[in-house]
LUMDRENPA-160953 format. One line per 4 residues: number of its first residue (from 1); their letters; for each residue z, x, y of C-alpha. Coordinates in nm, 2 decimals. Example, Ala and Ser with C-alpha at 12.3 -4.5 7.8 and 13.67 -1.06 7.14 Angstrom:
! LUMDRENPA-160953
1> as> 0.78,1.23,-0.45; 0.71,1.37,-0.11
END
This chain:
! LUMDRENPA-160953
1> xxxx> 10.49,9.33,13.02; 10.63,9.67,13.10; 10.37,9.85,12.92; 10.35,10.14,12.65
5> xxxx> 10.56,10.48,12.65; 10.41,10.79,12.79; 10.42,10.95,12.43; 10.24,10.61,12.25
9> xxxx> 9.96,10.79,12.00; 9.64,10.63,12.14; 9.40,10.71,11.88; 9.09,10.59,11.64
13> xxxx> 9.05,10.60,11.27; 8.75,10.62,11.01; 8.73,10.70,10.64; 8.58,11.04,10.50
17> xxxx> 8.36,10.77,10.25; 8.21,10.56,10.52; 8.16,10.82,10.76; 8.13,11.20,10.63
21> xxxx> 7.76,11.19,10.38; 7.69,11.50,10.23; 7.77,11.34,9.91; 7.62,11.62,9.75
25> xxxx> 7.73,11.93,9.95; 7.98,12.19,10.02; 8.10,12.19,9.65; 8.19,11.79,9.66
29> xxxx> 8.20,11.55,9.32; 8.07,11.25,9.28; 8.31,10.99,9.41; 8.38,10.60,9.33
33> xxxx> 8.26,10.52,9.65; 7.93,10.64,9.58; 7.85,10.43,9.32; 7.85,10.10,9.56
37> xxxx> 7.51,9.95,9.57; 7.39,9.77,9.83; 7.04,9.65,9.94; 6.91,9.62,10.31
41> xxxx> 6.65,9.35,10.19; 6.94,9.12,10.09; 7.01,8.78,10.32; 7.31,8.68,10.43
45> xxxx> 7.40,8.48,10.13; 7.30,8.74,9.89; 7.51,9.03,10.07; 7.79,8.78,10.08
49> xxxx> 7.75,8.72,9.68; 7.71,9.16,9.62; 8.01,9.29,9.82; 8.09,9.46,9.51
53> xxxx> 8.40,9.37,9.47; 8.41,9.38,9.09; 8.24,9.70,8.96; 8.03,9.63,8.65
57> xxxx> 7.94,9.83,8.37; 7.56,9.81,8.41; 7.61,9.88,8.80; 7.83,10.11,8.75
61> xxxx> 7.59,10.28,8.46; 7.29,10.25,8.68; 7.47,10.47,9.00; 7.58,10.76,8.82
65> xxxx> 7.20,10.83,8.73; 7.07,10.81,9.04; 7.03,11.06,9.35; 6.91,10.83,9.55
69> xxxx> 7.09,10.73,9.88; 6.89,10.43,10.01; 7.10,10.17,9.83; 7.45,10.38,9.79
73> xxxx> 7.51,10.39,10.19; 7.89,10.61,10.14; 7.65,10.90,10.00; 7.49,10.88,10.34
77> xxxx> 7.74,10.78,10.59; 7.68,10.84,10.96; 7.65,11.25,10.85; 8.02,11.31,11.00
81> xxxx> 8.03,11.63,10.77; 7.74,11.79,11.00; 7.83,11.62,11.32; 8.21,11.62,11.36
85> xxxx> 8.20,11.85,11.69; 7.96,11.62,11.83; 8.19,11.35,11.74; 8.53,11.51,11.81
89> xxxx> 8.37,11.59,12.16; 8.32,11.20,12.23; 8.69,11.14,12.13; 8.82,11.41,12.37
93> xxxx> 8.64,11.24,12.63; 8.79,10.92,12.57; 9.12,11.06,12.56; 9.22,10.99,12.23
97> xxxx> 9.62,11.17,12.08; 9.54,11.09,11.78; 9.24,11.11,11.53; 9.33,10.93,11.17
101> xxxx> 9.04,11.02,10.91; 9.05,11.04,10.55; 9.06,11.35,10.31; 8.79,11.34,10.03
105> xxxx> 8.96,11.41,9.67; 8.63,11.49,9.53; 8.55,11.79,9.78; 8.88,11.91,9.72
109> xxxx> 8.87,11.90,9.34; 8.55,11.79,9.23; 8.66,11.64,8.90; 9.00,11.54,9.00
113> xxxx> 9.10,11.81,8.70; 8.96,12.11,8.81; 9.20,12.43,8.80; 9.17,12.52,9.11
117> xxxx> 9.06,12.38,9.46; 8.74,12.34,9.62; 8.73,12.67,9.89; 8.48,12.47,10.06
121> xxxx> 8.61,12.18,10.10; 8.93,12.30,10.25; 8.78,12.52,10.49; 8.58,12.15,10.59
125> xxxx> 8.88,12.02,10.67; 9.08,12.34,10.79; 8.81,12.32,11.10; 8.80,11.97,11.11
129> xxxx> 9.13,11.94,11.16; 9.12,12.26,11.40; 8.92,12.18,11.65; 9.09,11.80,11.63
133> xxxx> 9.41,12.00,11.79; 9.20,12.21,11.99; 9.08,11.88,12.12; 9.43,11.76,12.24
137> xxxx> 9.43,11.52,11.95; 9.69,11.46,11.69; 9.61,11.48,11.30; 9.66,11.15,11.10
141> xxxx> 9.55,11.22,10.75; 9.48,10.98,10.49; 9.55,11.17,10.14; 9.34,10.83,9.96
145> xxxx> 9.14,10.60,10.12; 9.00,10.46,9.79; 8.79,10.71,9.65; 8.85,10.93,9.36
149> xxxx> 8.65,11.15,9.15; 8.47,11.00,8.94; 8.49,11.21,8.64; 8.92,11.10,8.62
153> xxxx> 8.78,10.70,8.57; 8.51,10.80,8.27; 8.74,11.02,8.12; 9.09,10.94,8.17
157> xxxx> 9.07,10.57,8.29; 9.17,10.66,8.66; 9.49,10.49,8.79; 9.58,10.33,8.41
161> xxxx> 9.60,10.68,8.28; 9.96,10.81,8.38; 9.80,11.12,8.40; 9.60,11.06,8.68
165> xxxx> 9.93,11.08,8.89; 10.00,11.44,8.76; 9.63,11.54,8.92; 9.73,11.32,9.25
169> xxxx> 10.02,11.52,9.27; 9.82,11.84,9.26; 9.59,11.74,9.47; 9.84,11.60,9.73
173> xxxx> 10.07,11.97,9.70; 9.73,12.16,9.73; 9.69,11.93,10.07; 10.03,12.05,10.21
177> xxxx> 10.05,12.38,10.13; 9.70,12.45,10.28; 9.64,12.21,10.54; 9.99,12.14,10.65
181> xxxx> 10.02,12.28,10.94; 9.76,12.12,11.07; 9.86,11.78,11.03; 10.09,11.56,11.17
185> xxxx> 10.11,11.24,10.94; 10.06,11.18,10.59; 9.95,10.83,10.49; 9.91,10.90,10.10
189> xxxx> 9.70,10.59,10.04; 9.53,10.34,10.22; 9.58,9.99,10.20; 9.79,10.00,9.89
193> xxxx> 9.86,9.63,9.77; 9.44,9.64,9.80; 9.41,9.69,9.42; 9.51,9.37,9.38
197> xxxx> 9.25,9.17,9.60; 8.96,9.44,9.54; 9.06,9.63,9.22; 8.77,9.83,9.24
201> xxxx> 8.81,10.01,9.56; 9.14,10.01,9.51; 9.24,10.14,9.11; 8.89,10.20,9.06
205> xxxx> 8.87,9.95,8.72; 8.57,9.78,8.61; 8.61,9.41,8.57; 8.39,9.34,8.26
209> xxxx> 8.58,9.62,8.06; 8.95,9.49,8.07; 9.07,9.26,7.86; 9.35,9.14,8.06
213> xxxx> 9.25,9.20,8.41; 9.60,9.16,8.56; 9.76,9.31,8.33; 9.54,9.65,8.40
217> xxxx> 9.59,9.60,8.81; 9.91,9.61,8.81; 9.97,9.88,8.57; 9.76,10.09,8.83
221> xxxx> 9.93,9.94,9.10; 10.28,10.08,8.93; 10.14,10.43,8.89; 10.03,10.42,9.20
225> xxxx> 10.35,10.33,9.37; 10.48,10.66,9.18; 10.24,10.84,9.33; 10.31,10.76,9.67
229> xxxx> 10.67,10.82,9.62; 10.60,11.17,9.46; 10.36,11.24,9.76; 10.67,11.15,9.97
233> xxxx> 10.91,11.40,9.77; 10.61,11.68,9.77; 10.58,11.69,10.12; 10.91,11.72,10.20
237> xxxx> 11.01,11.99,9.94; 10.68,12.16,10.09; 10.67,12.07,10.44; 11.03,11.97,10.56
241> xxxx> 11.02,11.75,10.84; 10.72,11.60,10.76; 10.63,11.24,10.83; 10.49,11.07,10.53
245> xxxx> 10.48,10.71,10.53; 10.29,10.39,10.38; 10.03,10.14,10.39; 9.93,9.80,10.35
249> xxxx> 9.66,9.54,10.42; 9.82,9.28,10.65; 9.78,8.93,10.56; 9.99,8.74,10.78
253> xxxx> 10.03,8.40,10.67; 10.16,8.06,10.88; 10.24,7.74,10.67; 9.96,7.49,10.74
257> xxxx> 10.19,7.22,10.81; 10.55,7.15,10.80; 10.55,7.05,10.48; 10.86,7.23,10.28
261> xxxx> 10.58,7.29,10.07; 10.36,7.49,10.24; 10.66,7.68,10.39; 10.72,7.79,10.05
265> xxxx> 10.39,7.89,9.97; 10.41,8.08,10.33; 10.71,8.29,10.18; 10.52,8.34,9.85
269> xxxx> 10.18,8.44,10.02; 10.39,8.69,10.22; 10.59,8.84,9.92; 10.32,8.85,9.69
273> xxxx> 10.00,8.97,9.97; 10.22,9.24,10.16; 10.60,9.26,10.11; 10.60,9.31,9.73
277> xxxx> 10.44,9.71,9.86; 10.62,9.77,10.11; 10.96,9.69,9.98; 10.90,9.93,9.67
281> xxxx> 10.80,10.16,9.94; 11.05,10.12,10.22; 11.32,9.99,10.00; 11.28,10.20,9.68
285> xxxx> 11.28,9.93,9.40; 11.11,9.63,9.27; 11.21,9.35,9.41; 11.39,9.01,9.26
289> xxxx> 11.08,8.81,9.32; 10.77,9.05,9.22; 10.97,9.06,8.88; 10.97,8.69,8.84
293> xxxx> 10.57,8.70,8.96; 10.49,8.94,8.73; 10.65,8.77,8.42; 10.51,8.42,8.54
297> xxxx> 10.17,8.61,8.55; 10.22,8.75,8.19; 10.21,9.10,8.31; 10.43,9.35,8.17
301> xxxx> 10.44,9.67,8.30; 10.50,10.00,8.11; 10.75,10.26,8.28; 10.90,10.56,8.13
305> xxxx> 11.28,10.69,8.25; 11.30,10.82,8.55; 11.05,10.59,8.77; 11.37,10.35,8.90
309> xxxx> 11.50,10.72,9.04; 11.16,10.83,9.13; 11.09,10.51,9.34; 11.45,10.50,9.47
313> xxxx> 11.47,10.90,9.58; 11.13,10.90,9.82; 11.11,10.64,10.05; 10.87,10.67,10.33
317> xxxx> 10.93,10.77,10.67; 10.74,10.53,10.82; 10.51,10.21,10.76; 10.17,10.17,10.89
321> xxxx> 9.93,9.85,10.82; 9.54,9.71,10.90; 9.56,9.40,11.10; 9.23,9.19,11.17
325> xxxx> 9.32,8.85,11.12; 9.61,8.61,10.99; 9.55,8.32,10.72; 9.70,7.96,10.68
329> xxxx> 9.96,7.96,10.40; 9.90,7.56,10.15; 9.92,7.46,9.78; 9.69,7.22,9.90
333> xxxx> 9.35,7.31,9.64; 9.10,7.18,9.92; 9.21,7.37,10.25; 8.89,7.45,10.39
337> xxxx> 8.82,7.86,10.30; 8.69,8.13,10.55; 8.64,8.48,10.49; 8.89,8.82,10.57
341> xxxx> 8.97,9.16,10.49; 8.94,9.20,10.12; 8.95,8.89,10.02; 8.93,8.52,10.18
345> xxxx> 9.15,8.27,10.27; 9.24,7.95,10.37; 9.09,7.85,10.79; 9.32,7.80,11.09
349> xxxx> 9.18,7.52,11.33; 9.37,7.70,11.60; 9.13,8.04,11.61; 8.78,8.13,11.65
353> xxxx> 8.61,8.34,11.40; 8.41,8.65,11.40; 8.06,8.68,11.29; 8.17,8.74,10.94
357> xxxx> 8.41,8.45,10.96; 8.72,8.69,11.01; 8.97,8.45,11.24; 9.08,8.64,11.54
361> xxxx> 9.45,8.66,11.59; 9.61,8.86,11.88; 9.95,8.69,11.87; 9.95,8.78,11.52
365> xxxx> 9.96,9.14,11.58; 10.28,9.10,11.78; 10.43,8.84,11.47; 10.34,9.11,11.21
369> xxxx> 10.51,9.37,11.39; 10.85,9.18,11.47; 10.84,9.09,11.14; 10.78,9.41,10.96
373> xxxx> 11.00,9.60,11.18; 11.29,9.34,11.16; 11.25,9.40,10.77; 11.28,9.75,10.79
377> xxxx> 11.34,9.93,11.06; 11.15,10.22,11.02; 10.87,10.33,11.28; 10.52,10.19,11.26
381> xxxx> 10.18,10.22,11.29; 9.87,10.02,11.36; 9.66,10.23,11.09; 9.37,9.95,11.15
385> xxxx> 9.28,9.76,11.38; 8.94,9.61,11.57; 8.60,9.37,11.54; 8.33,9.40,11.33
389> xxxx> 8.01,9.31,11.48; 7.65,9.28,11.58; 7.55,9.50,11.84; 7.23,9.57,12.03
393> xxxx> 7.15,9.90,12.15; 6.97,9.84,12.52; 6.83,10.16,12.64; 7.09,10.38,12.59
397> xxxx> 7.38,10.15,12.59; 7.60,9.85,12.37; 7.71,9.57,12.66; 8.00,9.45,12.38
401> xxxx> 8.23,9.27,12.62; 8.32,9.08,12.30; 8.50,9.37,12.17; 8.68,9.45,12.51
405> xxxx> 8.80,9.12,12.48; 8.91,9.17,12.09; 9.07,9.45,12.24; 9.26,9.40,12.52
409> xxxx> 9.39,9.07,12.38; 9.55,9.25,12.12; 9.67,9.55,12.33; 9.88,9.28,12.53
413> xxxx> 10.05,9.19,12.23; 10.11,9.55,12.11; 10.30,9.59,12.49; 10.52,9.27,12.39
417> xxxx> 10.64,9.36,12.05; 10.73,9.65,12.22; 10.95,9.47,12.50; 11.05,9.32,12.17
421> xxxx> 11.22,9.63,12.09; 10.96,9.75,11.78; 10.92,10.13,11.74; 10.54,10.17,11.75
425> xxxx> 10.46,10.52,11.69; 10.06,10.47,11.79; 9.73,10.25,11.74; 9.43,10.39,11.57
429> xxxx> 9.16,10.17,11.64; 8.92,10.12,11.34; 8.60,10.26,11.29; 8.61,10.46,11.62
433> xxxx> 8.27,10.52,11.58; 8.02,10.31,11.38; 8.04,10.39,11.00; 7.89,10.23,10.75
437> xxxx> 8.11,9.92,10.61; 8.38,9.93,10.39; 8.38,9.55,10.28; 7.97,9.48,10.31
441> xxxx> 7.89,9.83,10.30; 7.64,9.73,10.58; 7.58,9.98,10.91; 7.55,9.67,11.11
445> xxxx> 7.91,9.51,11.07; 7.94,9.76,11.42; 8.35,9.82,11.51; 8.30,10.14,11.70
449> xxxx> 8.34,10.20,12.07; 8.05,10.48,12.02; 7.68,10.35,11.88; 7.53,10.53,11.60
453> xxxx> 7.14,10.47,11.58; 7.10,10.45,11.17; 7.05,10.08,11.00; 7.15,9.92,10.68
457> xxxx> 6.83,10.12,10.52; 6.96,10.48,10.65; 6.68,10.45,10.91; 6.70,10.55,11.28
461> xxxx> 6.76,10.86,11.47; 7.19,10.89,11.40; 7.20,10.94,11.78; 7.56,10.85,11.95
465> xxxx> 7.55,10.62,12.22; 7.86,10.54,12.42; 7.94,10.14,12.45; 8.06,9.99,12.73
469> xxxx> 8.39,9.89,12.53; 8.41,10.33,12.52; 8.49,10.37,12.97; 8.72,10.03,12.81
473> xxxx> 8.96,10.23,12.58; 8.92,10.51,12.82; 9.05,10.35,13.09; 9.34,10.19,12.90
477> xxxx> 9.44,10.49,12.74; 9.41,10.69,13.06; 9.65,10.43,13.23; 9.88,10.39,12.93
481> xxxx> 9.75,10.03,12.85; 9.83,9.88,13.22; 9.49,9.88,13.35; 9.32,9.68,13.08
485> x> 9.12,9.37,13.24
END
């Protein structure tokens, strides 16, 4: 293993919706994300049952009149609006190139249709992303990381409504033209195949109020394909040079057994789960076999002239993805289930499991990156990447030499695919610093390599306490990944 290039982007990723609170401040709408419920009283099996991956009417109802930020956890967040010196301060120490965060749509434009931006909420992000270069660090900004304002889903329909690209687009030029020259990457939406496997963080649709479910996800799924692509063309009329790429969720699939069957299915699972998004993005058309899923699914999506050329005309510059875990590819009904990333799926024998049942996978980082590089050849990025767990804070420190190990294992794999010969631009470990949740919208699914003192209720102090897996990533970023035992 030769190692990683001097230039390799070292870095650590939240979300503005897990992280940032202030829900209510500095001019911001009321998001999507802000309407998840969640309930610190809950046991295991009742957290499991309420990840809130359909939205429902009544919940959805019930959080829009409501203040209250005990049981909505994204309006509160770990306070990153108030505290991102602080934060940014801990991330200069560890020597981090690049910082990948998300930019709010709702403190831009509150409604999503306002006339004219948010004064506040760009100057937010004007010295966030300031003092990130002040701080030696690299800006990686994430346009969408599921959120929109609320007020496009009750009164356009969000991502079905066509229109809702039009007010991307805005947003997205109002984004470059102020902000550009602070930033160095564009991802225009996070994990974009997620719509499928959680369609309400990802097109923002409420289950019990479509008719025909799949029908409606992909629709949004089309429009938002369009969007990315017109992102892509914005940023380069505005910004030339620019590097604006795309994004999925990873779901790297093996065939259970050698069973031509299950080979099959292996194909499928990784046409369908990842390849069918980043062909349309990489590639710039549907491809062959999405048509014949779609039509075998009954969907038919509506176009008007000019997306084929819209699609073909702005493909992205580069192709990022979230990697946790890999899943066992069988038409076989009773394959033994475990949980993942957005949705669940079928166990490996081969590989432990996280504490949330997540299997752990470092060869599979290296796999997913041949693969996706030998499919496209464009640079990539590990946009996600890390272990969610339970950590105890003793006196004023996390002893998580589970994580190191979660780390480095997969750092050795990074080095080999690049020995393979795969252009990886950087690694932005996910969350960087404890944040509430995404999946179980729980504070104490920890991934950070810095401790933040607040629970699943909001309670504690929100001190930051450095882990020991923190001197870790120091010292392997300090030695470009060679001194990481």
């Amino acid at each position: 293993m030769s190692g990683f290039y001097k230039d390799f982007l070292w870095g650590g990723a939240i979300a503005a919706s897990q992280a940032d609170g202030a829900w209510n401040e500095g001019g911001k709408g009321i998001d999507t994300q802000d309407l998840r419920y969640f309930d610190a009283g809950w046991d295991w099996e009742k957290r499991q049952e309420n990840r809130n991956i359909n939205m429902t009417r009544e919940r959805f109802l019930a959080a829009l009149q409501t203040g209250e930020t005990e049981h909505y956890p994204f309006r509160r967040g770990i306070d990153f609006y108030h505290h991102y010196k602080e934060d940014l301060a801990l991330m200069e120490e560890l020597g981090l190139k690049l910082f990948r965060t998300s930019i709010n749509w709702a403190r831009i434009y509150p409604n999503g249709d306002d006339e004219t931006p948010n004064e506040e909420g760009i100057q937010f992000y004007t010295d966030l992303f300031t003092e990130c270069h002040k701080r030696g660090m690299k800006v990686f900004a994430t346009i969408l990381h599921y959120n929109i304002p609320v007020n496009l889903v009750t009164k356009y329909g969000g991502w079905k409504n066509r229109k809702t690209i039009d007010f991307y687009v805005k947003y997205c030029k109002t984004l470059y033209e102020r902000l550009g020259a602070l930033v160095d990457y564009w991802l225009p939406f996070n994990e974009i195949n997620c719509s499928r496997f959680n369609p309400w963080n990802g097109c923002c649709i409420i289950k019990d109020q479509e008719e025909h479910y799949e029908q409606t996800i992909f629709q949004c799924t089309h429009h938002q394909l369009l969007a990315n692509a017109l992102a892509v063309k914005a940023a380069h009329e505005i910004l030339p040079g620019s590097m604006v790429g795309g994004m999925i969720a990873r779901f790297t699939s093996y065939p259970a057994t050698c069973r031509p069957e299950d080979v099959m299915q292996t194909i499928l699972d990784e046409n369908y789960k990842n390849y069918f998004y980043t062909d349309v993005m990489a590639r710039g058309r549907y491809p062959a076999y999405a048509k014949r899923m779609l039509r075998e699914m009954g969907v038919s999506i509506e176009t008007e002239p000019g997306d084929e050329e819209i699609l073909r005309d702005n493909t992205v510059d580069f192709l990022s993805f979230s990697y946790y875990m890999s899943m066992i590819s069988s038409n076989d009904p009773n394959y033994e289930i475990t949980s993942g990333n957005l949705l669940s799926g079928k166990k490996n024998p081969y590989l432990e499991t996280s504490a949330w049942g997540w299997q752990i996978d470092p060869l599979g980082i290296r796999i997913s990156l041949n693969e996706m590089y030998d499919r496209y050849q464009l640079p990539l990025f590990i946009a996600e990447n890390g272990l969610g767990a339970v950590d105890i804070l003793e006196g004023e420190s996390v002893h998580d030499s589970y994580r190191i190990a979660y780390l480095r294992e997969h750092v050795k794999q990074m080095a080999e695919a690049l020995d393979d010969g795969v252009e990886l631009l950087g690694y932005t470990m996910w969350g960087i610093i404890d944040i509430v949740s995404c999946g179980t919208i729980e504070m104490s699914k920890r991934y950070g390599v810095v401790y933040v003192d607040r629970g699943d209720a909001g309670e504690g102090t929100n001190r930051r306490y450095k882990k020991d897996s923190f001197e870790w990533y120091k010292r392997c970023i300090a030695t470009g990944g060679l001194v990481i035992d």
